[in-house]
C-alpha positions in Angstrom: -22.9 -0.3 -0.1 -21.4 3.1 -1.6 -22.6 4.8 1.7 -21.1 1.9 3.7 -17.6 2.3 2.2 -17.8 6.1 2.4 -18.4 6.1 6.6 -15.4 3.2 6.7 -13.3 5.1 5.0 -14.6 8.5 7.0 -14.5 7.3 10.2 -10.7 5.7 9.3 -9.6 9.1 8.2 -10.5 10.7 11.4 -9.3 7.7 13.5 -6.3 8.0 12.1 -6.0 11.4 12.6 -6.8 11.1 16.4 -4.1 8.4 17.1 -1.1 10.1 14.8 -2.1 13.8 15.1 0.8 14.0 18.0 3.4 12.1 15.9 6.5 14.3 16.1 7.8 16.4 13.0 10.7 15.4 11.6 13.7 17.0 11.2 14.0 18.9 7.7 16.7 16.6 6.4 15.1 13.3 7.6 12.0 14.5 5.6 14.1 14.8 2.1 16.0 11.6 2.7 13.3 9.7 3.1 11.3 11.7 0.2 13.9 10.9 -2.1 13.9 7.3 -1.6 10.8 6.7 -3.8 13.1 8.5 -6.9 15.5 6.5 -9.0 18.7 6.5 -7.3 20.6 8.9 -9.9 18.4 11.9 -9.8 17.5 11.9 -5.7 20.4 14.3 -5.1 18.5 16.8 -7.7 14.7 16.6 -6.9 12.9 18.7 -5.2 10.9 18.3 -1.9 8.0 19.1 -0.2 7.8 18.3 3.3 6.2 19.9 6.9 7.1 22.5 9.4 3.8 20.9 10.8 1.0 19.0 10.3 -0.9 21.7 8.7 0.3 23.2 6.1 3.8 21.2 3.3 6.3 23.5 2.5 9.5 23.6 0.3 12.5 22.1 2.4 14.8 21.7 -0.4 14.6 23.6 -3.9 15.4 21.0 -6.7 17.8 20.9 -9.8 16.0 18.6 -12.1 12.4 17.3 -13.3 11.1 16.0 -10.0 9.2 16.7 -7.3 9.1 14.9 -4.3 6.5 14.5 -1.1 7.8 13.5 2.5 5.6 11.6 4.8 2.4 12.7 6.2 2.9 12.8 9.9 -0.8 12.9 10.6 -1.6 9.6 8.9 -0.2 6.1 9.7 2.2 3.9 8.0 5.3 5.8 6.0 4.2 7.0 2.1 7.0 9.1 0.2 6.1 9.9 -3.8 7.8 11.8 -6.4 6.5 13.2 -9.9 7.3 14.7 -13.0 7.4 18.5 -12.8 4.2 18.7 -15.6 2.0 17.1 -13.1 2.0 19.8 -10.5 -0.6 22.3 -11.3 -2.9 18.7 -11.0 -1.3 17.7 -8.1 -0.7 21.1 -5.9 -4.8 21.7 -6.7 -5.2 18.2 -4.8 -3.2 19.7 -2.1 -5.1 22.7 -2.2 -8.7 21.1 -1.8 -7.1 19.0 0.9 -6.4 21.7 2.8 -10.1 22.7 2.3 -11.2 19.8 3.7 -12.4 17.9 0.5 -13.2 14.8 0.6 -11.6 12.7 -1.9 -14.7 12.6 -4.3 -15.4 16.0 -4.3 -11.6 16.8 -5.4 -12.5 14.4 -8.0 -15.6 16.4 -9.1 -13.6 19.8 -8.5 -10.5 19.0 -10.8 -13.2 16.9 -13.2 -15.0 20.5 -13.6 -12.0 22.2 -13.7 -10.0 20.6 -16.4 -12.9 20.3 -19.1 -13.2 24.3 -18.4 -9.4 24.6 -19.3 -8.6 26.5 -15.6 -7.0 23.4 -14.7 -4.0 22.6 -16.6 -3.1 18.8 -17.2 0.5 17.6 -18.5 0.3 17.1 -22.6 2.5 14.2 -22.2 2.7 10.6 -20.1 3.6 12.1 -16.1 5.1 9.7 -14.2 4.8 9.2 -10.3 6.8 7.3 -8.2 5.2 5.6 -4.5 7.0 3.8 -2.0 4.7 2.8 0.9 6.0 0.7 4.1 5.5 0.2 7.4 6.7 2.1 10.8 8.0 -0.3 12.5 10.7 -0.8 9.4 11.6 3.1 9.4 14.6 4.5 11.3 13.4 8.3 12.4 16.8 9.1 13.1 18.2 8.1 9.3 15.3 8.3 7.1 15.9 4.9 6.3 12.8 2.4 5.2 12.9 -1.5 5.4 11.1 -3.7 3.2 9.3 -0.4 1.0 6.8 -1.7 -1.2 6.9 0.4 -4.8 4.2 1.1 -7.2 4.4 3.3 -10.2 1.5 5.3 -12.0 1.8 7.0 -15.5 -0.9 9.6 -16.2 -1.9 10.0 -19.2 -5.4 12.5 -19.0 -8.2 10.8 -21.1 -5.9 7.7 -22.4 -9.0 5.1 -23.2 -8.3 1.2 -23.7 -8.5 1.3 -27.3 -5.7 4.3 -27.8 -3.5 2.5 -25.1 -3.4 -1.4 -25.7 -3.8 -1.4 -22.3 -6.6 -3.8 -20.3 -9.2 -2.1 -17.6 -8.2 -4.7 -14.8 -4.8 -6.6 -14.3 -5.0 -10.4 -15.0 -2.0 -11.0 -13.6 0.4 -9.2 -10.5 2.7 -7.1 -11.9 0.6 -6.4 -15.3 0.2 -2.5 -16.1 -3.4 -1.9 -16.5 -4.9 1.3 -17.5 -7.5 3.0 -14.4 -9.9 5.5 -15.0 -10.0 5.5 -19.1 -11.6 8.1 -20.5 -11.4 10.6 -17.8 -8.8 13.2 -16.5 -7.6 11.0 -14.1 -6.9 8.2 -17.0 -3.3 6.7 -15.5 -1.2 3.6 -16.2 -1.3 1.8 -12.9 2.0 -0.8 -12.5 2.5 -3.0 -8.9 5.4 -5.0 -9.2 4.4 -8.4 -8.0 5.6 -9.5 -4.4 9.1 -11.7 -4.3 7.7 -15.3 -3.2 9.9 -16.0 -0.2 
């Protein structure tokens, strides 16, 4: 079953690569306005973004004044997925971007930064780091605004090695919306929170 998922997901990655891989570049300033949409509205003026010149490489487009850090949208990958952090979690999260660029798969950045941070060469934030996701689809984005439709959010507080018993927290939501607490235990342990969906 583990091998199963592992070609899905593989053969996804490189399918999606093949269809988007020609997906124009946005303009600079299209990048951050749409990267600062997944912030709180107060501090999006201040954050600071990483975005593409192209599809291989994210660079600064905009230095920040405050504690966040913000990602545009992958153009090589389908569907519109902006993020923003706290400024403690980047040496976990720039290593991630790192062994992307390697190639890695997702598993093996998961063993990398694992090995890593019980050595003490990877540094992980000494207090909660909060990240911010907004995820929608392409057909609600204006390219010429940076504007997104319908954006679905869903916030993730890491807290590395947090376990169930030091956090309250359950292992599994029993209900949408309900924080839960994913990968206890590890350096990866995060407070995972999906608002629940608006019943129309």
């Amino acid at each position: 079953m583990k091998y199963l998922l592992s070609t899905l997901c593989l053969a996804f990655s490189f399918g999606a690569f093949a269809q988007e891989q020609n997906k124009d570049i946005l303009p600079a300033e299209i990048q951050i306005k749409t990267a600062e949409l997944a912030a709180p509205e107060d501090l999006r003026s201040g954050v600071m973004v990483y975005g593409y010149e192209s599809t291989e490489k994210m660079v600064v487009l905009r230095e920040g004044s405050n504690n966040l850090i913000c990602l545009a949208d992958d153009p090589t990958k389908p569907g519109i997925s902006v993020s923003c952090y706290g400024k403690k979690l980047e040496p976990f999260m720039k290593r991630g971007r790192e062994l992307t660029a390697e190639g890695k798969s997702e598993m093996e950045k998961r063993e990398i930064r694992k090995k890593e941070a019980e050595e003490g060469t990877l540094e992980l934030t000494d207090v909660p780091g909060m990240v911010y996701i907004l995820n929608g689809e392409e057909e609600n984005y204006n390219r010429n605004t940076g504007e997104l439709k319908d954006g679905k959010f869903r916030y993730v507080i890491y807290i590395p090695y947090a376990t169930v018993e030091s956090t309250g927290l359950p292992a599994r939501p029993e209900i949408p919306g309900m924080p839960w607490l994913m990968d206890p235990g590890t350096h990866r342990a995060h407070i995972m929170i999906t608002p629940a969906e608006n019943k129309k």
